[in-house]
C-alpha positions in Angstrom: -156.8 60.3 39.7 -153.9 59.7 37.0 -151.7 60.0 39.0 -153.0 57.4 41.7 -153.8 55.2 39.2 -150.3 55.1 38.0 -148.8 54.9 41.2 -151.4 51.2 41.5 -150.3 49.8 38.2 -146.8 50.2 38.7 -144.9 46.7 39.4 -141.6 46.3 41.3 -138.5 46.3 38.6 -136.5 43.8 41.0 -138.1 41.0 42.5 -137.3 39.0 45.4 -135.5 35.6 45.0 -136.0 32.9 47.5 -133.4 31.5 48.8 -130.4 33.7 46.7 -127.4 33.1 49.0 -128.1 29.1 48.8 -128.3 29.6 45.3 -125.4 31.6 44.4 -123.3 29.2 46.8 -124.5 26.1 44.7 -123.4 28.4 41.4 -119.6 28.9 42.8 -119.5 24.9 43.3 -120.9 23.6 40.1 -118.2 26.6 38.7 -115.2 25.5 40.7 -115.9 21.6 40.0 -116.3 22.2 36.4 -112.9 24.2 36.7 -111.4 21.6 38.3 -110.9 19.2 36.3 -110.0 21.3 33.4 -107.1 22.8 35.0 -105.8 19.3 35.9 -106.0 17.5 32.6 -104.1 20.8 31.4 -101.4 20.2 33.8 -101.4 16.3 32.3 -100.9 17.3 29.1 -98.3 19.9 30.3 -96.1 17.0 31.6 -96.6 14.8 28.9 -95.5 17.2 26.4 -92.7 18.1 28.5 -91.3 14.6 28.6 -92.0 14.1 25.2 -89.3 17.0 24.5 -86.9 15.7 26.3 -86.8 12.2 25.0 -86.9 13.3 21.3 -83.8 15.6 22.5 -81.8 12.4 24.1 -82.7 10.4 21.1 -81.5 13.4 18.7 -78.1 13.2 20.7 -77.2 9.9 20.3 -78.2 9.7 16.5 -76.1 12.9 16.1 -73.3 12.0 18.2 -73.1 8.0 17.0 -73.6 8.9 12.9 -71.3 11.9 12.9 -68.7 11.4 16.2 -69.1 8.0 16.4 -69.1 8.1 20.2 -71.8 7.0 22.1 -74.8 5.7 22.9 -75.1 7.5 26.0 -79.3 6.4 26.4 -79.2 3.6 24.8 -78.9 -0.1 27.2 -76.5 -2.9 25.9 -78.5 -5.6 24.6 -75.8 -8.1 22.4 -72.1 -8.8 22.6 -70.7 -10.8 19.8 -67.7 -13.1 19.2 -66.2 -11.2 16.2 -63.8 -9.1 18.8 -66.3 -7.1 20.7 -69.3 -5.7 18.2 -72.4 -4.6 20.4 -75.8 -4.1 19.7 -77.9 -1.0 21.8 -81.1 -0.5 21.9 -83.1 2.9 22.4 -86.5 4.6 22.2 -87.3 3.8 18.6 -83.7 3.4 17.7 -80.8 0.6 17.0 -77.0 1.4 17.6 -74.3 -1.3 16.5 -71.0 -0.8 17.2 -68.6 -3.0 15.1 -65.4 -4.1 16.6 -64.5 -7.1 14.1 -60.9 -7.8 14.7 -60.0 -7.2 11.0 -62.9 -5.9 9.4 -65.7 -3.9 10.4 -64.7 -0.8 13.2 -67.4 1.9 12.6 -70.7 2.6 14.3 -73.9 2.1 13.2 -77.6 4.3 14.1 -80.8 3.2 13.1 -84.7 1.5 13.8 -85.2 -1.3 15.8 -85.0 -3.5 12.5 -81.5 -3.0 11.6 -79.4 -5.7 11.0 -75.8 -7.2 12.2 -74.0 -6.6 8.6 -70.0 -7.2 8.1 -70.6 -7.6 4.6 -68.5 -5.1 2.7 -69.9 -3.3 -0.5 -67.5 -3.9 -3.1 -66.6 -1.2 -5.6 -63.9 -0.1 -7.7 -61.6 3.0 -7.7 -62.9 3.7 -11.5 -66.6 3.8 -10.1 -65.5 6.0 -7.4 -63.9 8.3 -9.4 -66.8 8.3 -12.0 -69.7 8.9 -9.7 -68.2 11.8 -7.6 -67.0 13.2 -10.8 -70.9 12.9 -12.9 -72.8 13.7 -9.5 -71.1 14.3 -6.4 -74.4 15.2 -4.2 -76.1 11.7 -5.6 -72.8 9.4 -5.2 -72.2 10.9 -1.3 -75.8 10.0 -0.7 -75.2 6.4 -2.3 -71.7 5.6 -0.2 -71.9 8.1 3.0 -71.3 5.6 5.6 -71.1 2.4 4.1 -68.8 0.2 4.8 -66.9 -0.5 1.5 -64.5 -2.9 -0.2 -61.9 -0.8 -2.8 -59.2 -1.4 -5.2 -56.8 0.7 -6.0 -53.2 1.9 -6.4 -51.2 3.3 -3.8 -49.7 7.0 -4.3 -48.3 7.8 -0.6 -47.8 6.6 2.7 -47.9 8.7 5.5 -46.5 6.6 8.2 -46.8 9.8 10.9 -50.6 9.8 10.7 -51.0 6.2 10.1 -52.8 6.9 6.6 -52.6 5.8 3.4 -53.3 7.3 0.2 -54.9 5.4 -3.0 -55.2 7.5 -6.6 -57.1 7.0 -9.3 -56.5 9.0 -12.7 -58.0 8.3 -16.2 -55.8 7.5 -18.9 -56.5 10.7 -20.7 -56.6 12.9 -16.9 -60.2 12.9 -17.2 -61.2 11.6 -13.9 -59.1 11.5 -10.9 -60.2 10.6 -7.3 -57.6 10.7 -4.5 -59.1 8.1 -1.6 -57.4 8.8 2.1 -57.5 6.1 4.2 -57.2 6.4 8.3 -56.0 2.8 9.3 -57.8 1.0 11.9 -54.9 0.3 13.9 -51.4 1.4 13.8 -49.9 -2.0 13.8 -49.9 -2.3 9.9 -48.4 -3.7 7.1 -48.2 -0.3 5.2 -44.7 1.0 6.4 -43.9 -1.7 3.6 -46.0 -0.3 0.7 -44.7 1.8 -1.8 -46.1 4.1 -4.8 -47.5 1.8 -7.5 -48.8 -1.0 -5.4 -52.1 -2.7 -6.0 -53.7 -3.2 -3.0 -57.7 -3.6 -1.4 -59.0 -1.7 1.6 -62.4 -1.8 3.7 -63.1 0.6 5.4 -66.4 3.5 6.1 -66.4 6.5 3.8 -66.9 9.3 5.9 -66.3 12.7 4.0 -65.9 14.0 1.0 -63.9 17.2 -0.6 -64.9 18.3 -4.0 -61.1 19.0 -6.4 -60.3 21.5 -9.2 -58.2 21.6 -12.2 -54.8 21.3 -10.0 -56.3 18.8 -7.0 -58.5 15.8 -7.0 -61.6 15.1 -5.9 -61.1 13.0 -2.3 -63.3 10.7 -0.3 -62.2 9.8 2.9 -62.2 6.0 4.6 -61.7 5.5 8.3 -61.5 2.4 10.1 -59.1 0.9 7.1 -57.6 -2.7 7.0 -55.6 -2.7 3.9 -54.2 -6.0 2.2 -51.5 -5.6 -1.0 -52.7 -7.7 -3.9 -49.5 -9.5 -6.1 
């Protein structure tokens, strides 16, 4: 009797369900819709992000190759031409490039936003100050007068007509400070095949580099893009 009673109360473990393969089938869509979509923002965003590499990697080009070659802009468009011998202004994604031309004046290149401004207007400073701020703080005065385009006086000590440079010297009268400034002329058609050592002239030009000295050489900054004019 136990036994048959057991046998009556026992239920089925699995039960039917109505209708399972329409189900299941509905279960695989709502799945594969929901996936959908999913996998194709991902692909978006994929793109984007791709493209956004790329542009900051032609951007970082130009700025590397215009502030420390000076050549260049190679994805940037022409926007201005000006009448001061040829200066042109480019414009980029996010970024400015001028490249100065004057006919006697301004001859380097420029990089940056969309805000900068045509400037020809020389920053006018003395060898002495030169010669003091690369001697107190050589990290602080390259990061004052690293490309800038600068108006100097000073006293020649060589001409080296070969590599069209010339050579101005500043020393202290107790030897203190000294600051050799070497200057890559602009063009070679020049007037300084007639200087000589002891002459007082001006230069503007963009400082460019500079090479700490010791006790036997001076410090040096380096000027390219030099007009020179002899003063007296």
């Amino acid at each position: 009797m136990k036994r048959d009673n057991l046998e009556y109360t026992m239920e089925p473990l699995l039960t039917p369900i109505e209708n399972s393969e329409q189900d299941i089938s509905k279960l695989k869509e709502e799945k594969i819709f929901k996936l959908k979509p999913l996998k194709q923002y991902s692909k978006v965003l994929n793109i984007i992000f791709i493209v956004l590499i790329v542009l900051l990697c032609l951007i970082s080009i130009d700025i590397v190759c215009v502030s420390k070659y000076e050549k260049g802009p190679f994805f940037a468009i022409p926007t201005k031409t000006y009448t001061d011998g040829g200066t042109k202004e480019y414009i980029g994604l996010g970024y400015k490039v001028i490249n100065y031309n004057q006919k006697q004046g301004r001859r380097d290149m420029e990089v940056g936003t969309w805000g900068l401004k045509y400037n020809t207007r020389p920053i006018s400073v003395t060898d002495l100050d030169l010669a003091l701020e690369f001697n107190k703080n050589p990290k602080q005065a390259i990061k004052r007068y690293y490309d800038k385009f600068l108006r100097v006086t000073g006293v020649v000590k060589a001409v080296d007509k070969k590599s069209n440079q010339l050579l101005l010297e500043f020393v202290d009268e107790d030897g203190k400070y000294k600051l050799d400034i070497n200057c890559s002329m602009a063009e070679k058609d020049n007037d300084i095949k007639t200087y000589k050592k002891g002459d007082y002239v001006y230069i503007v030009g963009t400082l460019k580099d500079y090479k700490q000295g010791n006790k036997i050489v001076p410090n040096t900054v380096y000027m390219k893009n030099v007009f020179s004019q002899k003063q007296g």
